[in-house]
Chimera marker file (.cmm) of the C-alpha trace (Angstrom):
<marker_set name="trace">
<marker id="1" x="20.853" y="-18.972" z="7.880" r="1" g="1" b="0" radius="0.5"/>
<marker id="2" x="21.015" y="-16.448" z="4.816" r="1" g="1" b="0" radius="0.5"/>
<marker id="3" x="20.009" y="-12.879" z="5.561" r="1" g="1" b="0" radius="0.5"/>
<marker id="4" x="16.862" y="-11.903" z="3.919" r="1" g="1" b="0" radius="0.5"/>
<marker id="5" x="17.798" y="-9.167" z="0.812" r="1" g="1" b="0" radius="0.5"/>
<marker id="6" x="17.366" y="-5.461" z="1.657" r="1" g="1" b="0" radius="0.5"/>
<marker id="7" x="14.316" y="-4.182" z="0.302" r="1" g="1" b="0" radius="0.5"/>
<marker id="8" x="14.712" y="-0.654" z="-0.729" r="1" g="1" b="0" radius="0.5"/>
<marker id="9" x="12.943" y="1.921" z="1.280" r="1" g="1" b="0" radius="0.5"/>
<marker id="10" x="11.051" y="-0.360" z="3.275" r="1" g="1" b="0" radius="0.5"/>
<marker id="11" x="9.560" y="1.007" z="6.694" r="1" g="1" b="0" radius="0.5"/>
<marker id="12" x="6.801" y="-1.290" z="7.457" r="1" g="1" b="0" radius="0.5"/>
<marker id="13" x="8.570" y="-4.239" z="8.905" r="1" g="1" b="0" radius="0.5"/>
<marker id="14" x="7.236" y="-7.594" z="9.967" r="1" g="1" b="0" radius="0.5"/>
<marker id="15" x="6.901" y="-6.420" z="13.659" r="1" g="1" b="0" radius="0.5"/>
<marker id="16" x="4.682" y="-3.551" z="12.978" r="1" g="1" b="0" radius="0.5"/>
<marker id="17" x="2.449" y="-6.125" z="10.748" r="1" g="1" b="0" radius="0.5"/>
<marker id="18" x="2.463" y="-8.502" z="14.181" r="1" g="1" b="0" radius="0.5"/>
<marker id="19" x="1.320" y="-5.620" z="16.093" r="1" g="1" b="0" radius="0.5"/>
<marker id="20" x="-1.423" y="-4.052" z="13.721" r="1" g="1" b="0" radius="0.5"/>
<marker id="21" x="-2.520" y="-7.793" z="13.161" r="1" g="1" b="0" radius="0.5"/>
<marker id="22" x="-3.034" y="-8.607" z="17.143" r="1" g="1" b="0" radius="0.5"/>
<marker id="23" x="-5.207" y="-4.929" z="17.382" r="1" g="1" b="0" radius="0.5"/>
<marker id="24" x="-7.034" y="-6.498" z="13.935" r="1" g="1" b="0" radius="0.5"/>
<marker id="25" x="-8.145" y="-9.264" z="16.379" r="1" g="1" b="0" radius="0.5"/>
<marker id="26" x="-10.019" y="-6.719" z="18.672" r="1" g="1" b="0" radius="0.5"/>
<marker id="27" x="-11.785" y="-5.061" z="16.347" r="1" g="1" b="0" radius="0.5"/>
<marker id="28" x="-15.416" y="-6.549" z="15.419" r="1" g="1" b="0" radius="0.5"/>
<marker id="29" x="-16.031" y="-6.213" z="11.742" r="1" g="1" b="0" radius="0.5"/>
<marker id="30" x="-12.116" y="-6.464" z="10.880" r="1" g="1" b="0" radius="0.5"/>
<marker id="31" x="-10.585" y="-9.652" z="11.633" r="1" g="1" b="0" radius="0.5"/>
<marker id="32" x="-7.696" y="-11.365" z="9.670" r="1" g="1" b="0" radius="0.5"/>
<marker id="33" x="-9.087" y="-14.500" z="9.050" r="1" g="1" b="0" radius="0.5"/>
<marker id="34" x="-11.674" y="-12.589" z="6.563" r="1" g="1" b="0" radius="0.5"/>
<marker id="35" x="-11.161" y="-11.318" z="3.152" r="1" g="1" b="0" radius="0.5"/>
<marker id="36" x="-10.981" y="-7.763" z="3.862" r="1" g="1" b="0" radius="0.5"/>
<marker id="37" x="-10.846" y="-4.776" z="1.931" r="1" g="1" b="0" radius="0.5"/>
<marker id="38" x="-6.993" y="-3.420" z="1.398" r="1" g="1" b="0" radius="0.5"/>
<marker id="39" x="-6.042" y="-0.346" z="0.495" r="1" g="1" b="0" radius="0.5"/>
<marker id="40" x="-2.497" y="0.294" z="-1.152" r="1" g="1" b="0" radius="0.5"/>
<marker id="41" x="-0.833" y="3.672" z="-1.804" r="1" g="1" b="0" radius="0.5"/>
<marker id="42" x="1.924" y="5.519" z="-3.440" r="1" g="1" b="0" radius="0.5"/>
<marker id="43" x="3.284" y="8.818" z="-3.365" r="1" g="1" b="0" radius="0.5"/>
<marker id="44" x="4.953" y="10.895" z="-6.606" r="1" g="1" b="0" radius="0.5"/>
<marker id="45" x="5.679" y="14.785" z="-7.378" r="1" g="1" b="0" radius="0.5"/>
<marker id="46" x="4.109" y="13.943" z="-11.105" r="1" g="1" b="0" radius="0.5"/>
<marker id="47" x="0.535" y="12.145" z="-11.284" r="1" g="1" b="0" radius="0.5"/>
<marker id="48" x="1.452" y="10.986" z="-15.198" r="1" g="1" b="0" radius="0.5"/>
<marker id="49" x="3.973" y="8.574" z="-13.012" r="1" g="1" b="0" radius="0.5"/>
<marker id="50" x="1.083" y="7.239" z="-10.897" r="1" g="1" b="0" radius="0.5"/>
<marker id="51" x="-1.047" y="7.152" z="-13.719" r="1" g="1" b="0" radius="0.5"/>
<marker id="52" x="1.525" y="4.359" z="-14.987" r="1" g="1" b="0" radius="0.5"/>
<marker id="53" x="1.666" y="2.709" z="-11.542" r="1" g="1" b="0" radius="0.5"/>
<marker id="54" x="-2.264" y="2.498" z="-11.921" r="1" g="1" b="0" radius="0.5"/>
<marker id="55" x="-2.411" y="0.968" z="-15.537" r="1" g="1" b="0" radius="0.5"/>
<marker id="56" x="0.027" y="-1.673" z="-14.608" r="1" g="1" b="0" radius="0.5"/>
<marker id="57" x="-1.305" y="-2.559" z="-10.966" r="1" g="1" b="0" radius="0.5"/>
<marker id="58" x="-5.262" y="-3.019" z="-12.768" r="1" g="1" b="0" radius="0.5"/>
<marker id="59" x="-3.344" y="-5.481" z="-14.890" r="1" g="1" b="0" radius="0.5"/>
<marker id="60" x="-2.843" y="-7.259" z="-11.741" r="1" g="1" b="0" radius="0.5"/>
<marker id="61" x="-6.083" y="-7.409" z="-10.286" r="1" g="1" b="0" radius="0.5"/>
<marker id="62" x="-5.982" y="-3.954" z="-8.495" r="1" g="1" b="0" radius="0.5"/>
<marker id="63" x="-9.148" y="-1.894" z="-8.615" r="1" g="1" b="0" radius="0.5"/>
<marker id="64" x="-7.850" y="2.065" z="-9.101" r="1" g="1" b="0" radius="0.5"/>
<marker id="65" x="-9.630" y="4.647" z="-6.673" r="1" g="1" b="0" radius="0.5"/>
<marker id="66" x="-7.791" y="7.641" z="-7.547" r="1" g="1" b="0" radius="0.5"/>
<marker id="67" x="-5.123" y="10.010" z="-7.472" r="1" g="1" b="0" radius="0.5"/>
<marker id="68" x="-5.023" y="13.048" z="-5.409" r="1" g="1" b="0" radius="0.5"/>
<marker id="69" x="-3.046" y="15.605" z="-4.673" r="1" g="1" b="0" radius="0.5"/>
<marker id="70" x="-2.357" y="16.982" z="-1.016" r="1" g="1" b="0" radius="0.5"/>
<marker id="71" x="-2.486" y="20.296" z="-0.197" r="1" g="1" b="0" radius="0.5"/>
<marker id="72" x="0.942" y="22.251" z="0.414" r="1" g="1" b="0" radius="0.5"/>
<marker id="73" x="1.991" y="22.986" z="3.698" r="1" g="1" b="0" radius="0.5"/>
<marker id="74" x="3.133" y="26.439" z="1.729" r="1" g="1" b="0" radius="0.5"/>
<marker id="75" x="3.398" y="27.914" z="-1.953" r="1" g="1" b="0" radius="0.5"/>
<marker id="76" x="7.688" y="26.888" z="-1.701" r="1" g="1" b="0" radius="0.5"/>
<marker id="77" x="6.180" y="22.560" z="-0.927" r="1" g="1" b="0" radius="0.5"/>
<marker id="78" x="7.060" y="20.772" z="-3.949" r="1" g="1" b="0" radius="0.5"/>
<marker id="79" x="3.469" y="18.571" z="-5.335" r="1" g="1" b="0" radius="0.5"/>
<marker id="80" x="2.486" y="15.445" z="-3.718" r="1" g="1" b="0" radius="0.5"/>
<marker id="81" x="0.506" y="13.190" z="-5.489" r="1" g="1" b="0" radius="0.5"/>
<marker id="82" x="-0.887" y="9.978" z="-4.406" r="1" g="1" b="0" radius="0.5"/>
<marker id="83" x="-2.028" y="7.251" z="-5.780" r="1" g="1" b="0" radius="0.5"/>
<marker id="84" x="-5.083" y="4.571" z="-4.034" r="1" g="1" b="0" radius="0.5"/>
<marker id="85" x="-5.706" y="1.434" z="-5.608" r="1" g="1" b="0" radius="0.5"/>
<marker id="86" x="-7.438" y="-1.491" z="-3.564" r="1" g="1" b="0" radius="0.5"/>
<marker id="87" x="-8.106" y="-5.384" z="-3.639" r="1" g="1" b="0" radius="0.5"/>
<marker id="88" x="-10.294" y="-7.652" z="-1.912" r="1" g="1" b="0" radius="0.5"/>
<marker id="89" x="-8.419" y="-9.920" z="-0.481" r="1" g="1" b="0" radius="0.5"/>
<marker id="90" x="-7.251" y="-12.443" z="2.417" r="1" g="1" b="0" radius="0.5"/>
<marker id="91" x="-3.539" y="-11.882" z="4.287" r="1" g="1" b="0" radius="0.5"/>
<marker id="92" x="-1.434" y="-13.115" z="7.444" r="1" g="1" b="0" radius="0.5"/>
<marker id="93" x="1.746" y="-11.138" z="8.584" r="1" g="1" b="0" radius="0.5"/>
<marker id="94" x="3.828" y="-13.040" z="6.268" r="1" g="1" b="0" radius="0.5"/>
<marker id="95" x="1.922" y="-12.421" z="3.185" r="1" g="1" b="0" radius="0.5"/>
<marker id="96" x="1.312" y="-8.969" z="4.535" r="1" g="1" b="0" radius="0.5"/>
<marker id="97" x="5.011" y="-8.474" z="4.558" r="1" g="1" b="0" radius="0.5"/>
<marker id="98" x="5.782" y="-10.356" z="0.848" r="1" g="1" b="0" radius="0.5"/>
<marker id="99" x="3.339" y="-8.270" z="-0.888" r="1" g="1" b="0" radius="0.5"/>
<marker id="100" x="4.797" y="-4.811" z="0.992" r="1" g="1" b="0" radius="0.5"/>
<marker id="101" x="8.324" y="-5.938" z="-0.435" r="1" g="1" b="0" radius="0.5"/>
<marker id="102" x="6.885" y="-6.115" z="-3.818" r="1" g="1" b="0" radius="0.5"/>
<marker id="103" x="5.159" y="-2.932" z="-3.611" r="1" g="1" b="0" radius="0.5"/>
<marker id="104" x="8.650" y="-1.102" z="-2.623" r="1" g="1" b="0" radius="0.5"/>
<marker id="105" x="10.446" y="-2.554" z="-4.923" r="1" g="1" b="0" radius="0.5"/>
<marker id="106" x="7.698" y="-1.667" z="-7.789" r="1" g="1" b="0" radius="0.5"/>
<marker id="107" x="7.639" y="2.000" z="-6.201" r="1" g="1" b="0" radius="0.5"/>
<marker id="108" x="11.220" y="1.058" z="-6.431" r="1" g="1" b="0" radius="0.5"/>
<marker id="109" x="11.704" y="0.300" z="-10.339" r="1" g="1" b="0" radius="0.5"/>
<marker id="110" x="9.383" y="2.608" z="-11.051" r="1" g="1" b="0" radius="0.5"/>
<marker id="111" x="11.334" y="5.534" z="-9.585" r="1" g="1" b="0" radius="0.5"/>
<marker id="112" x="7.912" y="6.413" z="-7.524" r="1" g="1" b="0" radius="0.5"/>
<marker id="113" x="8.812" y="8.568" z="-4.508" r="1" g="1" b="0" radius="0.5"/>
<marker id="114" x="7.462" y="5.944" z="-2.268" r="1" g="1" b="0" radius="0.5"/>
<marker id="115" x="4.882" y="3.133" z="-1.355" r="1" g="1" b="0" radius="0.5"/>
<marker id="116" x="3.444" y="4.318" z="1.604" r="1" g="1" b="0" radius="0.5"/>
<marker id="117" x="1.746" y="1.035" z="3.015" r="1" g="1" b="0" radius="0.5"/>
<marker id="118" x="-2.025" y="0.153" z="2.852" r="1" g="1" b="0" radius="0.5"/>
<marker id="119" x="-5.097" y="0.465" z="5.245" r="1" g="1" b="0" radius="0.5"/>
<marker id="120" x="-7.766" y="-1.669" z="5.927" r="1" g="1" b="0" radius="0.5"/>
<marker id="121" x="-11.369" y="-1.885" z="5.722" r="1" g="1" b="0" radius="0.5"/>
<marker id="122" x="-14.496" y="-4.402" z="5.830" r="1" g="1" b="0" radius="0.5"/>
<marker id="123" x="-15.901" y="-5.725" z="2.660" r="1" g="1" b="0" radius="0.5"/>
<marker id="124" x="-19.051" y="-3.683" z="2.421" r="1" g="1" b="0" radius="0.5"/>
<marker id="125" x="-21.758" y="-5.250" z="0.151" r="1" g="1" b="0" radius="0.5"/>
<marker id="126" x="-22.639" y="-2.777" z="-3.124" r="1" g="1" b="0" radius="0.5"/>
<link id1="1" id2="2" r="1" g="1" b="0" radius="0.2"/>
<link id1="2" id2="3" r="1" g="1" b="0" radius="0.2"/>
<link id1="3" id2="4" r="1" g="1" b="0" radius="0.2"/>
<link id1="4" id2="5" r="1" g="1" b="0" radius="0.2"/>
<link id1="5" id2="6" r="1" g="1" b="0" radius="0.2"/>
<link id1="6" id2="7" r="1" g="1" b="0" radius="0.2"/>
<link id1="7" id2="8" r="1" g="1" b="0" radius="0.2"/>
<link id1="8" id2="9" r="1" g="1" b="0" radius="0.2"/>
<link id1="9" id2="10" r="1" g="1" b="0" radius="0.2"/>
<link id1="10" id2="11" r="1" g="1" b="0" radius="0.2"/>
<link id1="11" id2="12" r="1" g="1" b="0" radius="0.2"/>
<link id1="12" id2="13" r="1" g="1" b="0" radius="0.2"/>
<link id1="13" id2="14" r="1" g="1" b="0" radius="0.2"/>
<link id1="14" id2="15" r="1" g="1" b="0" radius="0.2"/>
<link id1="15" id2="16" r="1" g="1" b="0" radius="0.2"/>
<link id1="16" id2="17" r="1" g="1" b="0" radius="0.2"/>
<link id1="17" id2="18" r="1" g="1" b="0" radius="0.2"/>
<link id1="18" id2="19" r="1" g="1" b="0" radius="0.2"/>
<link id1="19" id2="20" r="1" g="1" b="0" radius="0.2"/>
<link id1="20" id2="21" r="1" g="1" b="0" radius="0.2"/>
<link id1="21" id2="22" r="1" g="1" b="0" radius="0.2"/>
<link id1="22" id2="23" r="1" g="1" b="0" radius="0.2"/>
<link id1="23" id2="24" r="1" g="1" b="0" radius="0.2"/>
<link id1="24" id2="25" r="1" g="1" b="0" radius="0.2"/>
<link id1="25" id2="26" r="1" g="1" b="0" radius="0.2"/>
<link id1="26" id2="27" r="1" g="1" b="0" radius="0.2"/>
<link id1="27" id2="28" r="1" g="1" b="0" radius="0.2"/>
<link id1="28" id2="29" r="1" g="1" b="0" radius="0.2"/>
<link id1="29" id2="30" r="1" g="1" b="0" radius="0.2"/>
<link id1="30" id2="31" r="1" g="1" b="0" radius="0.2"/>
<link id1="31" id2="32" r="1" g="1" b="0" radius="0.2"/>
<link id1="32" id2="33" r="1" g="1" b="0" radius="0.2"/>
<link id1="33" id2="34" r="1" g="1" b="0" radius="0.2"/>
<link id1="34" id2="35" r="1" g="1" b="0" radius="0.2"/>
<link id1="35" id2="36" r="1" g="1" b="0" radius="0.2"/>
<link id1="36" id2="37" r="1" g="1" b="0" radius="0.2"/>
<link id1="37" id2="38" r="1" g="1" b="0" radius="0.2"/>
<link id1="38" id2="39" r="1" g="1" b="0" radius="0.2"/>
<link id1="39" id2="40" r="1" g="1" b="0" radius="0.2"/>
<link id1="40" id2="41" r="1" g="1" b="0" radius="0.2"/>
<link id1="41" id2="42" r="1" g="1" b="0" radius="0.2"/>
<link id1="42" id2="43" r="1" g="1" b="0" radius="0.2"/>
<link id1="43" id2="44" r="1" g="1" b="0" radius="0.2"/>
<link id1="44" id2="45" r="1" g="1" b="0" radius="0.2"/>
<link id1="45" id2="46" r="1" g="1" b="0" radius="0.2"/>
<link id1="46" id2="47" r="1" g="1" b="0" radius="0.2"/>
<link id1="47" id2="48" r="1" g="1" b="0" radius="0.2"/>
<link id1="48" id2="49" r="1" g="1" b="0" radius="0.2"/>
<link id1="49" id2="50" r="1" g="1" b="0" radius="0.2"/>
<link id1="50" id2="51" r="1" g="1" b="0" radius="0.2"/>
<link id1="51" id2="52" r="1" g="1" b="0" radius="0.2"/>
<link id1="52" id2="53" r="1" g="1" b="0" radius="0.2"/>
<link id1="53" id2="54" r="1" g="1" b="0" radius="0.2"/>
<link id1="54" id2="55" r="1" g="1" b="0" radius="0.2"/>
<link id1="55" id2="56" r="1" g="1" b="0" radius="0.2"/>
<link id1="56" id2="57" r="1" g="1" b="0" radius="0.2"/>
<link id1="57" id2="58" r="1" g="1" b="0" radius="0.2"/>
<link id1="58" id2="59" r="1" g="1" b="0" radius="0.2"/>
<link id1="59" id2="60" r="1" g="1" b="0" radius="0.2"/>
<link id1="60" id2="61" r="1" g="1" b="0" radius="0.2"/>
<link id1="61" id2="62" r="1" g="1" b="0" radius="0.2"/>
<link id1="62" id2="63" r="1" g="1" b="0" radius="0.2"/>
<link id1="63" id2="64" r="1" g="1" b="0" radius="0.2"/>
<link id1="64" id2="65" r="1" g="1" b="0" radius="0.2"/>
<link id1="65" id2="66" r="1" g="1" b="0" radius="0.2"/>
<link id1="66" id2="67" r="1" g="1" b="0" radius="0.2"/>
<link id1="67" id2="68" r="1" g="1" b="0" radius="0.2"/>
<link id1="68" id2="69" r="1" g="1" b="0" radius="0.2"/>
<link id1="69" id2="70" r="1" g="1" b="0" radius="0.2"/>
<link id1="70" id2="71" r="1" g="1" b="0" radius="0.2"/>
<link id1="71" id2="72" r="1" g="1" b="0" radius="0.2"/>
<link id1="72" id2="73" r="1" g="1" b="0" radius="0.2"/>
<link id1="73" id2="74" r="1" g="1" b="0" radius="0.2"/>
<link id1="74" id2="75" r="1" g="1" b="0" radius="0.2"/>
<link id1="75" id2="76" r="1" g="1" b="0" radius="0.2"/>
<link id1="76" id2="77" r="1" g="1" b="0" radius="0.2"/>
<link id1="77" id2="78" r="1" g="1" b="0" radius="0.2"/>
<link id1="78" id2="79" r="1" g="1" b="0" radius="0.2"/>
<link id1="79" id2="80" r="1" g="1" b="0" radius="0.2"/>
<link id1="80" id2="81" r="1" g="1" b="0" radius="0.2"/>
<link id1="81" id2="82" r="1" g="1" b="0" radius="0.2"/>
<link id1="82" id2="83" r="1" g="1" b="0" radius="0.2"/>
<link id1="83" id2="84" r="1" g="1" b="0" radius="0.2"/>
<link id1="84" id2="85" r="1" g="1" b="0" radius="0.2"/>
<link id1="85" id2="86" r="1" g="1" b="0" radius="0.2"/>
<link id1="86" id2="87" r="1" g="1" b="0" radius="0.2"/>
<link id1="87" id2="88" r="1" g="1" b="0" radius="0.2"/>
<link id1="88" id2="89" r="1" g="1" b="0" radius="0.2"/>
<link id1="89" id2="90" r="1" g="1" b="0" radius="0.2"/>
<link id1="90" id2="91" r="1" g="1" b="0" radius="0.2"/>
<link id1="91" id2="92" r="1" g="1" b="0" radius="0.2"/>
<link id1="92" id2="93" r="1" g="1" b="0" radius="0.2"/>
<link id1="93" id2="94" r="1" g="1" b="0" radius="0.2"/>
<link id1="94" id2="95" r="1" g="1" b="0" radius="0.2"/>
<link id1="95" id2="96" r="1" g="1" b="0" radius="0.2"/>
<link id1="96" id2="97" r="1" g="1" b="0" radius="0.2"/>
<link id1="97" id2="98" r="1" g="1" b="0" radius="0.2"/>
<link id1="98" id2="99" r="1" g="1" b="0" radius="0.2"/>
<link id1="99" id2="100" r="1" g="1" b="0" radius="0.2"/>
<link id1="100" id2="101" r="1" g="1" b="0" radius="0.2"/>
<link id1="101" id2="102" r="1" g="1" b="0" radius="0.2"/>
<link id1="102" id2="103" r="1" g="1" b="0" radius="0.2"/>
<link id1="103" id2="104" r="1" g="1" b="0" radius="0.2"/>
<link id1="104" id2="105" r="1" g="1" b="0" radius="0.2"/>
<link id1="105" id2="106" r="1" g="1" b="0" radius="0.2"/>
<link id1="106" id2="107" r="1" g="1" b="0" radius="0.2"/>
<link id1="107" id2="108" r="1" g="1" b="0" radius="0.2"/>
<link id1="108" id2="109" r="1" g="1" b="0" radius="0.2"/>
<link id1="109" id2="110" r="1" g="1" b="0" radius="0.2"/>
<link id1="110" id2="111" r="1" g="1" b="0" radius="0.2"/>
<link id1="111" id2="112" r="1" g="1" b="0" radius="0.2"/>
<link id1="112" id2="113" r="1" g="1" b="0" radius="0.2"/>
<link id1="113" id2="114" r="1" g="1" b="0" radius="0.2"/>
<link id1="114" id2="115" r="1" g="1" b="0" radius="0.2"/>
<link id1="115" id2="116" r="1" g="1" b="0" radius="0.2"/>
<link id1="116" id2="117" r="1" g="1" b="0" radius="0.2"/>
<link id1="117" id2="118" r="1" g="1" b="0" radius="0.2"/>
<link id1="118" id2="119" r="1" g="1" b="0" radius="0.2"/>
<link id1="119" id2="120" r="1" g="1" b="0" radius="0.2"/>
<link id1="120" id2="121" r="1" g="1" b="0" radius="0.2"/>
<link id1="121" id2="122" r="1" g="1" b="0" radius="0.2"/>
<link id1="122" id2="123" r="1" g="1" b="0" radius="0.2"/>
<link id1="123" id2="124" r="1" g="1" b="0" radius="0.2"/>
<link id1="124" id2="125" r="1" g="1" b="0" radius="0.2"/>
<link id1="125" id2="126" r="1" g="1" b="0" radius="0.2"/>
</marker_set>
């Protein structure tokens, strides 16, 4: 069987999806068989780079929330921005997992500092 390519910089791997899928199944208004509400984020030391990141992801259906910076831990921290754009939509661990390895390697091509993986919410009626 061929090995699966190396995604670069990817941390979340399929057994952590597995695991925060199976505590998704306890929880009473966030279950995986609904469309939920998923939240995907990057990190940069320049916002114009996420701004970029944002233009091209709400060509693909993305809807942009904002960018941010943290505060520094001290005046020497270099800036760390972050970028939140979210989607309604439907996933199991493998889907979970293909559209992580598309978000690192966009991070990835972009020369982002990172994707930093997604949260999860209901879908709250406006």
């Amino acid at each position: 069987m061929a090995k699966k390519p190396s995604v670069p910089n990817k941390v979340i791997e399929k057994e952590i999806l597995e695991d925060m899928f199976a505590s998704m199944r306890k929880q009473a208004n966030i279950h995986p068989k609904q469309k939920l509400l998923w939240g995907y984020f990057f990190t940069h030391t320049e916002p114009t780079l996420l701004e970029k990141a944002a233009d091209l992801l709400l060509k693909k259906g993305y809807d942009f929330v904002e960018i941010y910076e943290t505060e520094k831990d001290s005046p020497e921290s270099i800036n760390n921005w972050w970028l939140h754009v979210e989607k309604i939509e439907k996933h199991t661990v493998s889907s979970l997992d293909k559209r992580n390895d598309e978000f690192y390697l966009f991070a990835h091509n972009l020369g982002l500092f990172s994707y930093d993986g997604m949260d999860i919410g209901p879908v709250t009626k406006a």
